[in-house]
C-alpha positions in Angstrom: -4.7 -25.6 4.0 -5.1 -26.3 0.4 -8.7 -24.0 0.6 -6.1 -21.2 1.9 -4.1 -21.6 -1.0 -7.1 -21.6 -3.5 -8.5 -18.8 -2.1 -5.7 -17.1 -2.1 -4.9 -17.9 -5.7 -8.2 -17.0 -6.6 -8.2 -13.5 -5.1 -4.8 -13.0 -6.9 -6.3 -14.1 -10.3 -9.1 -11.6 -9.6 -6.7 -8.7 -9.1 -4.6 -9.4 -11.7 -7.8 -9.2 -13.8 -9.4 -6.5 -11.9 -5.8 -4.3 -12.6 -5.8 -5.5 -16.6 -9.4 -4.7 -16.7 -8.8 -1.5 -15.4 -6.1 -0.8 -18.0 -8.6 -2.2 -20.8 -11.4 0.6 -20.0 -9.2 3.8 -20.0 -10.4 4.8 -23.4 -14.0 4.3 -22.6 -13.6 6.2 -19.2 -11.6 9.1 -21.2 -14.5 9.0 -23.8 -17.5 8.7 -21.4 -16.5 10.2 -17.8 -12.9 12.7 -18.6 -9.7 12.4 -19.5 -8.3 12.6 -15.8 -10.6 9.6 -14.5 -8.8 7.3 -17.6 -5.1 9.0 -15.6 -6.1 7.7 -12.3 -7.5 4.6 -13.6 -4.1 4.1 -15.3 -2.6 5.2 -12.0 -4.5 2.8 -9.9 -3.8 -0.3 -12.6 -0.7 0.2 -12.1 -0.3 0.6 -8.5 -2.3 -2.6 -8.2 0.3 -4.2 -10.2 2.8 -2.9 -9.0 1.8 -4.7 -5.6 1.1 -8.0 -7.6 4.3 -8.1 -8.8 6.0 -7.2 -4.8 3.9 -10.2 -3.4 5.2 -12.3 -5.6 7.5 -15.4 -4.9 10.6 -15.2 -6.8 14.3 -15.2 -6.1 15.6 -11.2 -4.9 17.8 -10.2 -8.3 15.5 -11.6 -10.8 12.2 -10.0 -8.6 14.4 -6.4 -8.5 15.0 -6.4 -12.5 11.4 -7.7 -12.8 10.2 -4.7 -10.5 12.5 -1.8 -12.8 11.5 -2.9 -16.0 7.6 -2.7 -14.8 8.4 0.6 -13.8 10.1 1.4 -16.8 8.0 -0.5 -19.8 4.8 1.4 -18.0 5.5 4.9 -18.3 7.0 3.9 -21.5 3.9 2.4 -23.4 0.8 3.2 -21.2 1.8 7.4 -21.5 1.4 6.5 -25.4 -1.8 4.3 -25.1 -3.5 6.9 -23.0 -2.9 9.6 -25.7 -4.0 7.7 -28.7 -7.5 8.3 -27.1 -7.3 11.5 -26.2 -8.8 14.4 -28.7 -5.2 16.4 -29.5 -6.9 19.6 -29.7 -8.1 19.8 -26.1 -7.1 23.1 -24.8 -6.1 20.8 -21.5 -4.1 18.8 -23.5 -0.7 19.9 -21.5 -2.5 20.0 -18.2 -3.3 16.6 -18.6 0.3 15.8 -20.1 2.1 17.1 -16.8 -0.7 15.3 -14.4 0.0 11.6 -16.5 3.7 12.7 -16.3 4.0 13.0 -12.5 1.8 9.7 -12.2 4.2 7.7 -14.1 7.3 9.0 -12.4 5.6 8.7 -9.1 5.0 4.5 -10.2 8.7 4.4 -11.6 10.3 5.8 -8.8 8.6 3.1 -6.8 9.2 0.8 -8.8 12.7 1.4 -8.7 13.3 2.1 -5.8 11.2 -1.2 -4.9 13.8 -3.1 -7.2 16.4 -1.6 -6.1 16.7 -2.4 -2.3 15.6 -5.7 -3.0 18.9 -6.0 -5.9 21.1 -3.9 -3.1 19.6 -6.6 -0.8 21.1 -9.2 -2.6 24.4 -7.9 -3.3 25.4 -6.9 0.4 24.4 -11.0 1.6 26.4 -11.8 -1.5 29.4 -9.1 -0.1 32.3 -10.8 0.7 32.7 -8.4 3.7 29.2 -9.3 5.0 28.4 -9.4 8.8 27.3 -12.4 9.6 24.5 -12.3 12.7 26.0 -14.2 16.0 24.0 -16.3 17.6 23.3 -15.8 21.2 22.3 -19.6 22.4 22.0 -18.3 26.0 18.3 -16.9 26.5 17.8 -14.0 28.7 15.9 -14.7 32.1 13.0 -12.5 32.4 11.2 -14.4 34.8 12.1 -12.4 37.7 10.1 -9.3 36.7 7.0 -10.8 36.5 5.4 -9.9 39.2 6.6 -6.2 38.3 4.6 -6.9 35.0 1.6 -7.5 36.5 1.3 -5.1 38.8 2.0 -2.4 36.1 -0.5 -4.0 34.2 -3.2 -3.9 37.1 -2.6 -0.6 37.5 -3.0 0.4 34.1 -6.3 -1.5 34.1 -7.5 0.5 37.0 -6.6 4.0 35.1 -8.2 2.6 32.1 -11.7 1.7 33.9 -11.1 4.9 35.5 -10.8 7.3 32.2 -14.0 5.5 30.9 -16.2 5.5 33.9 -15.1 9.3 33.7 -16.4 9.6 29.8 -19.4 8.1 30.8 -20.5 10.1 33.1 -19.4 13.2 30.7 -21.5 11.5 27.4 -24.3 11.3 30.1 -24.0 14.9 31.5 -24.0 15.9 27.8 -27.0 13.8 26.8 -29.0 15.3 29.6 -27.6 18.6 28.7 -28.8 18.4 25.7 -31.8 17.1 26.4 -32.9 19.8 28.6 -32.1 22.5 26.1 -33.7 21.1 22.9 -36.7 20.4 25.4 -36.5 23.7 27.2 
């Protein structure tokens, strides 16, 4: 159990890194490859974090808020990073604008709305009007159809060793097929 969890910690750490990383080579992909590689290397940073910070154990208001403010803090600063690498008198300049643009709303929308269900989770179990689930103590008796079950299920078996007998023979009618005409 405690290998699970190390492992598991481990592979986090290396994500987390792997995302950071990621972040930390945008100007030398937009320098060396093209300015769109350092946007979807931005994109895909943050994505990845994004999904580091859902996995997360943490209670469901403070996790929401966390969520938002990702959202919001990254299209805030990493729009501005990106462009302090970017030559300013690129005739794509507003091409690329509107592609980082939609990138960054695509991750806050998520983000939000990630945040958001989880906050709107909270507050209804919080609700004072709040349906509480009743408990059903008697458990249903299925026993009886059984027999039904496997029946339904042996005759699905038979229909399913049927259909691939049937390919079979059609793969093998084709190979032969084919073999006759590339031989012919």
């Amino acid at each position: 159990m405690k290998n699970i969890r190390l492992i598991a910690k481990l592979g986090l750490a290396t994500m987390v890194a792997a995302a950071f990383f990621t972040l930390g080579i945008t100007p030398w992909i937009i320098e060396k490859i093209s300015p769109e590689m350092g946007i979807y290397t931005g994109a895909i940073s943050g994505f990845t974090l994004l999904i580091l910070l859902l996995d997360i154990r943490q209670m469901r208001f403070p996790k929401g808020m966390i969520l938002i403010a990702y959202g919001v803090l990254f299209q805030v600063f990493f729009p501005k990073y990106y462009f302090l690498f970017i030559d300013h008198t690129s005739p794509d300049l507003e091409n690329l604008s509107v592609q980082l643009d939609l990138y960054m709303q695509v991750l806050l929308f998520a983000c939000a709305g990630a945040g958001g269900s989880i906050i709107a989770n909270y507050a209804d179990k919080s609700s004072s009007d709040y349906e509480h689930k009743i408990q059903n103590n008697n458990p249903i008796d299925n026993t009886k159809h059984i027999d039904h079950l496997i029946k339904f299920t042996n005759r699905i078996e038979k229909r399913t060793n049927l259909s691939l007998l049937i390919s079979l023979a059609a793969v093998a009618i084709n190979l032969v097929v084919a073999i006759l005409i590339i031989f012919k």
